[in-house]
Short mmCIF file of the C-alpha atoms (twelve columns), coordinates in Angstrom:
data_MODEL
# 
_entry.id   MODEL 
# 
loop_
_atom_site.group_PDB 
_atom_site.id 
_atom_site.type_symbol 
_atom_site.label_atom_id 
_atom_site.label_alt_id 
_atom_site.label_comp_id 
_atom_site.label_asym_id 
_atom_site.label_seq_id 
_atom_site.Cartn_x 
_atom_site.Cartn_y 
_atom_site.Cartn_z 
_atom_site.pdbx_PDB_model_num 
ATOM 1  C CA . UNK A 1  78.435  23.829 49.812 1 
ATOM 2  C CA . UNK A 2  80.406  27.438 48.848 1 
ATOM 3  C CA . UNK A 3  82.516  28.102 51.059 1 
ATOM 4  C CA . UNK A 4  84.596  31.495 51.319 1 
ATOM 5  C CA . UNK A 5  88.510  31.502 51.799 1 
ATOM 6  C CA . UNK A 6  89.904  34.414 53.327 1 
ATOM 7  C CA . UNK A 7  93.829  33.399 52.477 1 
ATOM 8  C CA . UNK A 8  96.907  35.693 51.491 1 
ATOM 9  C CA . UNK A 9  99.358  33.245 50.867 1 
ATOM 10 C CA . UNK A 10 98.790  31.557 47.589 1 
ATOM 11 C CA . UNK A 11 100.280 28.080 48.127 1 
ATOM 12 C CA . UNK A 12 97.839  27.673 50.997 1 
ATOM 13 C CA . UNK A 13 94.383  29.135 49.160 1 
ATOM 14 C CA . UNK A 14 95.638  26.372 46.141 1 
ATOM 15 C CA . UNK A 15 95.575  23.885 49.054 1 
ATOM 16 C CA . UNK A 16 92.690  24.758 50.556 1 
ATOM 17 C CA . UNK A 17 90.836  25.054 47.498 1 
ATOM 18 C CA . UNK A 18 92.200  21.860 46.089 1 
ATOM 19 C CA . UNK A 19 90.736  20.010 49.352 1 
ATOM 20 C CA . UNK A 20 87.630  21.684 49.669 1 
ATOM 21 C CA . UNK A 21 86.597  20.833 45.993 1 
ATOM 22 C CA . UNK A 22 87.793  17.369 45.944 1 
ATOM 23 C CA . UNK A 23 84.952  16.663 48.695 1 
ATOM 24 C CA . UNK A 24 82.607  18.281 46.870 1 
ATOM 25 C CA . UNK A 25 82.580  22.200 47.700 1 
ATOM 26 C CA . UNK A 26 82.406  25.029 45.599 1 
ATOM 27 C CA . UNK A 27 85.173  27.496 46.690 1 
ATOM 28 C CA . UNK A 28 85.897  31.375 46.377 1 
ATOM 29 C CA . UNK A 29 89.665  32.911 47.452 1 
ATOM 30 C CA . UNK A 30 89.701  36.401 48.696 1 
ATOM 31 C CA . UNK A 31 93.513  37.487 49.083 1 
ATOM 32 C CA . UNK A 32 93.107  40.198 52.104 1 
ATOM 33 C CA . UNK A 33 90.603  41.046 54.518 1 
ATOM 34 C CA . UNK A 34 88.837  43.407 52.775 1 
ATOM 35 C CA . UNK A 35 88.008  42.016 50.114 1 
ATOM 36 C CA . UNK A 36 87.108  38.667 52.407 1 
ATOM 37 C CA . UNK A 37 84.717  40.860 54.134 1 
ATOM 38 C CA . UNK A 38 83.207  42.669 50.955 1 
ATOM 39 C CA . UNK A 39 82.206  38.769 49.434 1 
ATOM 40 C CA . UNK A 40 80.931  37.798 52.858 1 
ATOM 41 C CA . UNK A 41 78.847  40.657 52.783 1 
ATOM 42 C CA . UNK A 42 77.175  40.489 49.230 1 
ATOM 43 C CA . UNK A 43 76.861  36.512 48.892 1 
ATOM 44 C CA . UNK A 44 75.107  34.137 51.214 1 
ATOM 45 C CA . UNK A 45 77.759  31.251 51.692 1 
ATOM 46 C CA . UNK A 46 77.670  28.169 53.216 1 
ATOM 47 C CA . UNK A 47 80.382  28.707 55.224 1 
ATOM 48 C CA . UNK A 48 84.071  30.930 55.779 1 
ATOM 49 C CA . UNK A 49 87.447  30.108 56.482 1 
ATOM 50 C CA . UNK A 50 89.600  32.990 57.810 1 
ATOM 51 C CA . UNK A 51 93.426  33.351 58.287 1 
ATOM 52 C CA . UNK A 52 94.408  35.356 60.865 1 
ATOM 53 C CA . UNK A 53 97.323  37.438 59.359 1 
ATOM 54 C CA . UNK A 54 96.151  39.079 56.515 1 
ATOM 55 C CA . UNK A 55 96.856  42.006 54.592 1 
ATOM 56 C CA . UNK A 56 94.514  45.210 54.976 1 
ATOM 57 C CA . UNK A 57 92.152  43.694 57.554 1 
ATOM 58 C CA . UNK A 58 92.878  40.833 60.011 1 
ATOM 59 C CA . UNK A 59 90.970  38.212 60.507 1 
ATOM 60 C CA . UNK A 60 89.914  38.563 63.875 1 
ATOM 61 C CA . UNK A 61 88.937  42.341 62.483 1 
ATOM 62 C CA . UNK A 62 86.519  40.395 59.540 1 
ATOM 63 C CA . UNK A 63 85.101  38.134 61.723 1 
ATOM 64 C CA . UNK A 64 84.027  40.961 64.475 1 
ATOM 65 C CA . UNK A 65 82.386  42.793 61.539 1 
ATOM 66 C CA . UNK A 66 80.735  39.764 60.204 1 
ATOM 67 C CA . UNK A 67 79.040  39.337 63.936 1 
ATOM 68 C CA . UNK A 68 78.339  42.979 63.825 1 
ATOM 69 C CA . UNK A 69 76.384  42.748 60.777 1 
ATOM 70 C CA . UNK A 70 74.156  39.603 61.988 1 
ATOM 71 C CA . UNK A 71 76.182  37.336 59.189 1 
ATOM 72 C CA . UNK A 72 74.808  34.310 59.805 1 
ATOM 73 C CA . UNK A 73 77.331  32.419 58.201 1 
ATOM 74 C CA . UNK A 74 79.428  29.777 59.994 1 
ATOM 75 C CA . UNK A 75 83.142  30.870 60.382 1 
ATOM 76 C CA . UNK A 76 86.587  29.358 61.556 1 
ATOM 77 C CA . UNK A 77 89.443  31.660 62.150 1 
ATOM 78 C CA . UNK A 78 92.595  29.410 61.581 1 
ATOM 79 C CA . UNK A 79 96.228  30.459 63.075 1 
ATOM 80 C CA . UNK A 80 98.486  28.885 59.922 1 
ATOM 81 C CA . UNK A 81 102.329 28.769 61.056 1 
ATOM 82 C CA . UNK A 82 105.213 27.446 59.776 1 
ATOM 83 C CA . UNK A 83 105.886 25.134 62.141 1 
ATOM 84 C CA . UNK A 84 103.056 22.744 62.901 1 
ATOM 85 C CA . UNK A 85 100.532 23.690 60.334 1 
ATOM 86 C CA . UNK A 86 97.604  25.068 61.207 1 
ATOM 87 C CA . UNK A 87 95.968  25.276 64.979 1 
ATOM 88 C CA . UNK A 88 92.533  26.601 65.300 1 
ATOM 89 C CA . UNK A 89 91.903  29.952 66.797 1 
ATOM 90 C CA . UNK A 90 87.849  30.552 67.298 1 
ATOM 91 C CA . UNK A 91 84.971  30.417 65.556 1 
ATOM 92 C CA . UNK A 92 81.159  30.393 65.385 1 
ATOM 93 C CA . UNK A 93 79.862  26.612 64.352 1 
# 
């Protein structure tokens, strides 16, 4: 499966990326909205993880655009926070 990371903070992309591959996946990290949007946009993942703070585009702003544009692709938007990890926001399954 490729799967799309949409991550600013770079100790939690390494994490993510470190899971997703050890069960298999084959993972891109986009660094800011933007650029999250622009790879969703020109290649067909699998599937998307979001964060919701994020630099230049949030991602409640990238997934609205993403449903605007018929992207088919499943996405999770995912609240991280310093306190008690991460707590899932919304998301099309």
């Amino acid at each position: 499966m490729q799967v799309l990371v949409v991550e600013d903070e770079r100790r939690m992309a390494q994490l993510l990326r470190q899971g997703l591959e050890e069960e298999g996946h084959s993972v891109v990290v986009a660094g800011n909205g933007k650029d999250g949007l622009a790879m969703a946009a020109s290649h067909p993942f699998d599937a998307i993880v979001l964060d919701v703070m994020l630099p230049e585009m949030d991602g409640f702003t990238v997934a609205r655009k993403l449903r605007a544009a018929r992207n088919q692709t499943p996405w999770r938007v995912r609240c991280w926070t310093g306190d008690n990890g991460f707590q899932p926001a919304r998301g099309r399954q």
